[in-house]
N, C-alpha and C positions, 0 to 999 in steps of 0.2 A: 497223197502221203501214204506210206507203207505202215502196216501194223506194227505194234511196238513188240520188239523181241521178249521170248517170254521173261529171261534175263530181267530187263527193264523193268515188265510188270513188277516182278518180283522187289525187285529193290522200291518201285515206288509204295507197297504194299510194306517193306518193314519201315521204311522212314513214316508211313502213316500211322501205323501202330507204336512207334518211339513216340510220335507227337502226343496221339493220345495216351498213352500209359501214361506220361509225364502230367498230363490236367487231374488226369484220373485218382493215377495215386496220391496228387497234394490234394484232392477234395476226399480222402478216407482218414486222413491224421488232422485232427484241428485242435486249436491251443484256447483256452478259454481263462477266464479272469472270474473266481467265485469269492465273492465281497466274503466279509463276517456276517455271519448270521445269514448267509442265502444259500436258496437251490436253487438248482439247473435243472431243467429239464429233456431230455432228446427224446422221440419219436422213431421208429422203425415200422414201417406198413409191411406185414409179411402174409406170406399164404403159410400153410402148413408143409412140413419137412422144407422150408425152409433152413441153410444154416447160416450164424451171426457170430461173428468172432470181436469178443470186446477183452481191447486191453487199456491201461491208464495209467500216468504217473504222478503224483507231483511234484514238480522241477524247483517251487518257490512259496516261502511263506511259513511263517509259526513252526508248528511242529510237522510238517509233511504230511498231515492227515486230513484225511476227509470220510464221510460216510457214502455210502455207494450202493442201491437199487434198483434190481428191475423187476417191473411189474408188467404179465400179461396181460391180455383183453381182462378187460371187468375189473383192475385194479387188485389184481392177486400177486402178490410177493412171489416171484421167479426165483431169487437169489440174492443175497444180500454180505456186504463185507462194510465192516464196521472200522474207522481208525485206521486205515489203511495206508500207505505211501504210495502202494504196487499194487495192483491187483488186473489179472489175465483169468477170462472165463468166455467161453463158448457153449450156445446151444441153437438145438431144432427147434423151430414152432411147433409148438401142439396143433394149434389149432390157428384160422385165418384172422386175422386181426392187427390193431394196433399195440405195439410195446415199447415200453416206456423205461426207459434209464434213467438216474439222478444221481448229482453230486448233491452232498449235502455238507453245509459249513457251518450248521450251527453251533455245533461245539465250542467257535470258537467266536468270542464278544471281539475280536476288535485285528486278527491276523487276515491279512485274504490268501488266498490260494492260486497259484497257477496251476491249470492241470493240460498236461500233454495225453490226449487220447484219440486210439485210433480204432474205426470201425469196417470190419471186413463184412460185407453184406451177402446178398442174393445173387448177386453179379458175378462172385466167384465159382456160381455151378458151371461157368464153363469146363472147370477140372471134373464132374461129374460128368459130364455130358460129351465130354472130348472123343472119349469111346465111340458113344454110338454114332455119330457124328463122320467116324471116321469107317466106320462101319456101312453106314447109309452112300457115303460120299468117294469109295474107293474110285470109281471109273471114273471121276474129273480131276485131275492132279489139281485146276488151280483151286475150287474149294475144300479138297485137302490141305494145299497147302495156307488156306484161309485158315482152317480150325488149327493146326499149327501154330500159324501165328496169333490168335485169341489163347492158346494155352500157355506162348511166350508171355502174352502182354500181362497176363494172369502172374506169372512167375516176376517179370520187372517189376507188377506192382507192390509184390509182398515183400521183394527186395527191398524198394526204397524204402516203405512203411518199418521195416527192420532197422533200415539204416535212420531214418528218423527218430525211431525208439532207444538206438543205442545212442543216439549221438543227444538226446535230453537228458540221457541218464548221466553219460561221461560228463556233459556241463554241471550236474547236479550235484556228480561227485566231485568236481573240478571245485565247483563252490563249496562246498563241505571241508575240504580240504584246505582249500586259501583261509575260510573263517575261523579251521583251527590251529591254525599255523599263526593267524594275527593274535589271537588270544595267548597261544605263547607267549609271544614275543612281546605282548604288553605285560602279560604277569610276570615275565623274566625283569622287566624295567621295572616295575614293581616291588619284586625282592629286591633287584641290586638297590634301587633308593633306601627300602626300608633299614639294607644292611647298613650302607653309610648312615643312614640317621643311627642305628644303633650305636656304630662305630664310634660317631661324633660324641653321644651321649654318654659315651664307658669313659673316653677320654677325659673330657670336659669333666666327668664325676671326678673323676680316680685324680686328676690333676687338685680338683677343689679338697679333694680329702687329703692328702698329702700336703698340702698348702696348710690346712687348719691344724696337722697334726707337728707340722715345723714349728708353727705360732704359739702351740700351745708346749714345745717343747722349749722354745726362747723363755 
C-alpha cells in the first residue's frame, strides 16, 4: 500500500477535529435544574494564571433570579452577583487550587430555576500557546498544520457555545413574549365581559326606572 497523499492526511485530520469540537463543545454549556431553597455547586482544579470564563442564564422559573459565587482555595469570596437573570465574568487564578462556583435559590420558598451555563476553562490556552508553537514547529508543515487546526477547533467551540447562549436566550424571550401576549388577551376577555355586564345592568336599570316612573304617572 502507498502512503496516504498529504491531501488525505489533511482532510483526515480536520474531520477529526470536527468530531471532537462537536463532544467538546456540548461538554462546556450544561443545563441544570435548582429546586427552591437549593445550591449547586461546581468545582474548577486550576493551577495559577490559569484563565476561566464563566457565563449564565436563566431560561425558566419565578422571577429569573438566582444568587451566584465563586470562591477561591480556602473558601474566599472571588466574586459574587446577587438576584441576577445574566451574568458573564472571567478570571486568572491567583494561585494553584481548587474553585468553587454556586447557584443559589434560596431566595425563593417554592419557584425552581432552570439555569443555562457555560464554562470555558484551561483548555482554551491553546490561543495562548498557538504562537509559540508555531514558532518551535516552522520546519514540519504537518505539526504546523496540527497547531492550526487546535486553534480552529478552539474557535468552533466558542462558536457553538455562542450559538447555544443566544439560542436559550431567544427561547427565553420567545417565552416572555407568548406569556405577555396571553395575558392580554385574557384581560382583553375580561374587559369585554365586564363591559356587557355593565351594559346589561344600565339597561335592565334604566328599563325598571322608566317602568315605575310610567306607574306612578298612571
Amino acid at each position: 500500500m502507498g502512503k496516504p497523499s498529504p491531501t488525505t492526511q489533511v482532510l483526515a485530520l480536520v474531520c477529526l477535529v470536527a468530531i471532537l469540537s462537536t463532544q467538546v463543545a456540548a461538554f462546556n454549556t450544561f443545563t441544570t435544574l435548582l429546586h427552591a431553597g437549593e445550591e449547586q455547586c461546581f468545582k474548577e482544579v486550576l493551577k495559577t494564571k490559569d484563565r476561566v470564563d464563566l457565563s449564565y442564564e436563566i431560561t425558566d422559573g419565578g422571577n429569573l433570579d438566582v444568587d451566584f459565587v465563586v470562591f477561591a482555595p480556602g473558601n474566599r469570596p472571588l466574586q459574587s452577583h446577587n438576584a441576577g437573570s445574566f451574568f458573564t465574568w472571567g478570571f486568572n487564578a491567583e494561585e494553584d487550587g481548587t474553585y468553587t462556583y454556586c447557584f443559589n435559590n434560596k431566595r425563593s420558598s417554592f419557584a425552581d430555576k432552570r439555569i443555562l451555563f457555560t464554562v470555558v476553562g484551561p483548555d482554551e490556552k491553546w490561543k495562548i500557546e498557538e504562537k509559540e508553537m508555531k514558532m518551535s514547529l516552522e520546519d514540519d508543515p504537518t505539526e504546523s498544520l496540527q497547531s492550526e487546526i487546535r486553534v480552529l477547533d478552539a474557535g468552533i467551540r466558542a462558536i457553538r457555545e455562542e450559538h447555544a447562549f443566544l439560542k436559550s436566550r431567544e427561547r427565553r424571550h420567545r417565552m416572555t413574549a407568548d406569556s405577555t401576549n396571553s395575558r392580554v388577551l385574557y384581560w382583553s376577555l375580561v374587559q369585554a365581559l365586564a363591559l356587557v355586564g355593565v351594559v346589561y345592568f344600565q339597561i335592565n336599570y334604566l328599563k325598571r326606572f322608566f317602568e315605575m316612573r310610567s306607574g306612578r304617572s298612571i
